[in-house]
N, C-alpha and C positions, 0 to 999 in steps of 0.2 A: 457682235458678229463682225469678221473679219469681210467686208463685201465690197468694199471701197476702197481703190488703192490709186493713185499718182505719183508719179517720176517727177523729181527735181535733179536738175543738175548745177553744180555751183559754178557759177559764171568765173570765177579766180583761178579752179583748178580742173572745171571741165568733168569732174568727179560728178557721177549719176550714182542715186540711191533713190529707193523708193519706200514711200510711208502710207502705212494704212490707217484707215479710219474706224478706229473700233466705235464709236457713235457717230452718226451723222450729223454735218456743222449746221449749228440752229441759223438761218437767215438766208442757207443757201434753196434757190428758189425752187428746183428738183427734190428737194430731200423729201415732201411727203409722197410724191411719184414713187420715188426711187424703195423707199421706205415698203409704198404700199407692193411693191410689184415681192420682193424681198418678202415679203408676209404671204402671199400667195404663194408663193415657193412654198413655203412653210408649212403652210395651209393645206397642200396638197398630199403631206405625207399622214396630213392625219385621220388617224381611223377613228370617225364617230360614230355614234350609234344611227343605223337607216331611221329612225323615224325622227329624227332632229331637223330642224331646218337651222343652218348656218350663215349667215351673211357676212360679209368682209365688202366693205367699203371704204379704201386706204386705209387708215388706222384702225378704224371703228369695225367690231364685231358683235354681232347681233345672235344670240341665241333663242330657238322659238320651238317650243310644242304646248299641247295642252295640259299636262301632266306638270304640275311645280318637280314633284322627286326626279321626274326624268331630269328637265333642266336645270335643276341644280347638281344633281348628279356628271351629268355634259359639262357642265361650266367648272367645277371642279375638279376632270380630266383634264380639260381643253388649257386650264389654268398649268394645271401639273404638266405638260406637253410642252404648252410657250418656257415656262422656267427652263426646261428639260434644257431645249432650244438658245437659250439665254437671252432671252427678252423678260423684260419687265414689264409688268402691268402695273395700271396707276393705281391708287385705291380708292383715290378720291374719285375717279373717273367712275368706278364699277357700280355698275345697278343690281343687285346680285337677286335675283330671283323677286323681281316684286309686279305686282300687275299693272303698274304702268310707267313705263320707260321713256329719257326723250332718246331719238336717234336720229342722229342726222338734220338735228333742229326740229324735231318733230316729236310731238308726245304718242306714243303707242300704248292703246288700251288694251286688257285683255277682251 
């Protein structure tokens, strides 16, 4: 996503251009800020089903109901929507539907 941009001007010829950040630079020390606020945007257009609970914590998002088919169903959307979007999800990162998840350095039971 194009979300990031900054002006250079070359000191020899006084010539301004400016360049955008199609990923955010890994070390700079806003980027999971900047990152998580940019997800919340995102977040916001999406239409889940009312009985879902959603969490968004910077990068990490948390899916929850009692029903496995529901959230696996939700997580499957929510997946197809971020693509949509052009973000990537990890895979290594995904807990996909299992009854106990860590989040947030924390193990969650059902």
């Amino acid at each position: 996503q194009n979300y990031f941009a900054f002006e250079w001007e070359d000191p020899d010829t006084g010539r301004r251009q400016q360049y955008r950040w199609t990923v955010l630079p890994q070390g700079f020390t806003e980027s999971p800020n900047l990152f998580g606020q940019a997800l919340e945007q995102i977040l916001e257009t999406y239409e889940k089903d009312p009985e879902i609970i959603l969490l968004q914590y910077v990068d990490d998002l948390l899916i929850a109901r009692k029903k496995e088919e529901t959230v696996r169903n939700e997580s499957i959307n929510l997946l197809n929507f971020l693509e949509k979007q052009g973000l990537k999800v990890s895979k290594s990162k995904l807990q996909f539907t299992k009854e106990e998840v860590k989040y947030l350095e924390h193990w969650l039971t059902r």
